[in-house]
Wavefront OBJ file of the C-alpha trace (Angstrom):
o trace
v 0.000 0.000 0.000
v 1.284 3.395 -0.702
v 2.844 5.527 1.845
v 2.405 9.163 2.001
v 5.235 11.388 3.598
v 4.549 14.940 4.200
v 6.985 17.409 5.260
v 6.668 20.940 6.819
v 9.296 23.428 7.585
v 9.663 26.676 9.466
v 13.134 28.514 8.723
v 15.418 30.339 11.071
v 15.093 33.868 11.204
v 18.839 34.028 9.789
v 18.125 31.626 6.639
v 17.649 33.983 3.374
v 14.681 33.767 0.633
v 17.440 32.524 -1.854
v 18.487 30.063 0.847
v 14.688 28.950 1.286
v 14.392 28.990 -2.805
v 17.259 27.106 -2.758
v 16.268 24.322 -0.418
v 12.613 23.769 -1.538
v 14.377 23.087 -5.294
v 16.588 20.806 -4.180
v 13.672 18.982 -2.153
v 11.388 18.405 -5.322
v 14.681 17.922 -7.490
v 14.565 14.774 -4.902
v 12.112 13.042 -7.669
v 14.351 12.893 -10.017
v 17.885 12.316 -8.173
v 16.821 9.518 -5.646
v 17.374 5.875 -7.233
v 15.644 2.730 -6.440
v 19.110 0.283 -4.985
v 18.271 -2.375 -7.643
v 16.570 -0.961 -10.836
v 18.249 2.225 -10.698
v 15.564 4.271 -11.841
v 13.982 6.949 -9.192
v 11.419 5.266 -6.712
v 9.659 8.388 -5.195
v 5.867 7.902 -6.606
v 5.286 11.655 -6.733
v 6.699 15.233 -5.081
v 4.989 18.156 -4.937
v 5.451 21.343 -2.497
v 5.627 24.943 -1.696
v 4.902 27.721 0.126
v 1.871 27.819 2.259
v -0.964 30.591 1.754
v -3.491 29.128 3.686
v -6.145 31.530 5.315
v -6.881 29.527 8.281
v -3.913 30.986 10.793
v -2.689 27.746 11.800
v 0.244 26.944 10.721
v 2.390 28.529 12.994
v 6.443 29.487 12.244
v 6.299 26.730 9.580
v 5.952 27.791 6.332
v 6.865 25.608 3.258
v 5.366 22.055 2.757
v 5.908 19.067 0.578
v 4.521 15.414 0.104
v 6.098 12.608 -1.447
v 4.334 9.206 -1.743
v 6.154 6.201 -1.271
v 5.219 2.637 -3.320
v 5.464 0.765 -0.033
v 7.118 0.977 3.299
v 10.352 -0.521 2.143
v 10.706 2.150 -0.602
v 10.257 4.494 2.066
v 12.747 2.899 4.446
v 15.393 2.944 2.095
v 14.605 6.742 1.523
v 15.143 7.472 5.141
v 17.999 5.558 6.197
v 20.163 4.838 3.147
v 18.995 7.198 -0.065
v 22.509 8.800 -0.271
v 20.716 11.784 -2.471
v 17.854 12.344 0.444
v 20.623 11.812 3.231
v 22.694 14.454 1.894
v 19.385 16.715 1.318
v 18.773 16.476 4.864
v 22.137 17.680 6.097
v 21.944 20.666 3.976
v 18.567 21.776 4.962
v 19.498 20.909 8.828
v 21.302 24.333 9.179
v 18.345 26.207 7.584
v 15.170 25.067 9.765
v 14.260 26.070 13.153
v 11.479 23.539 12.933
v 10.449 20.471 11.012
v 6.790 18.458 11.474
v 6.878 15.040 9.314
v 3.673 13.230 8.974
v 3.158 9.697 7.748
v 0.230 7.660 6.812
v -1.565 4.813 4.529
v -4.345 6.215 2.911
v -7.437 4.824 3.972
v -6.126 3.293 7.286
v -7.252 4.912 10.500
l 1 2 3 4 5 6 7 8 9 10 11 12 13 14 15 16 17 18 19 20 21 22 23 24 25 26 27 28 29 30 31 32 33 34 35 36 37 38 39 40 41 42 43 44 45 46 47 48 49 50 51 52 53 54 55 56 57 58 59 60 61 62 63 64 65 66 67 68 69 70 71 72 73 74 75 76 77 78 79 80 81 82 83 84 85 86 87 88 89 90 91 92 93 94 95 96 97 98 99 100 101 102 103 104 105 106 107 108 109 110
């Protein structure tokens, strides 16, 4: 079943709009860089994100969001704890955000 992964961040008040341009390319550009280990072709099911502009007030100091879907949980495993491209994605960003919320779930299953 598929997995869907959704990401928010809130910057520190020190990171730049070219910084926070910078970072939300390189998180879609994910798509297209991370590799499935065997078939070598990329694995990430879709990848869409940006900048929020809800009118509800709620989301606080975070302000950029993204959601990837996974084929299954192993797909998303690998992505977490191995995916060299994503690995190296979230070392970059770590020095940008003050905050990060990650949300995971199987849609369909409550």
């Amino acid at each position: 079943m598929a997995i869907v992964h959704i990401v928010l961040f809130g910057w520190k008040s020190t990171t730049t709009p070219k910084q926070i341009d910078d970072a939300c390319k390189r998180m879609l550009g994910l798509r297209e860089k991370c590799m499935h280990p065997t078939t070598q072709t990329p694995y990430l099911k879709s990848s869409v994100g940006g900048k929020n502009n809800s009118p509800e007030g709620h989301a606080g100091a975070l302000t950029h969001g993204f959601v990837v879907e996974f084929e299954n949980d192993e797909d998303r495993e690998y992505y977490l704890n191995k995916d060299p491209e994503h690995l190296a994605f979230v070392t970059f960003v770590k020095e940008l955000v003050q905050e990060i919320k990650v949300l995971d779930f199987e849609p369909g299953k409550f």
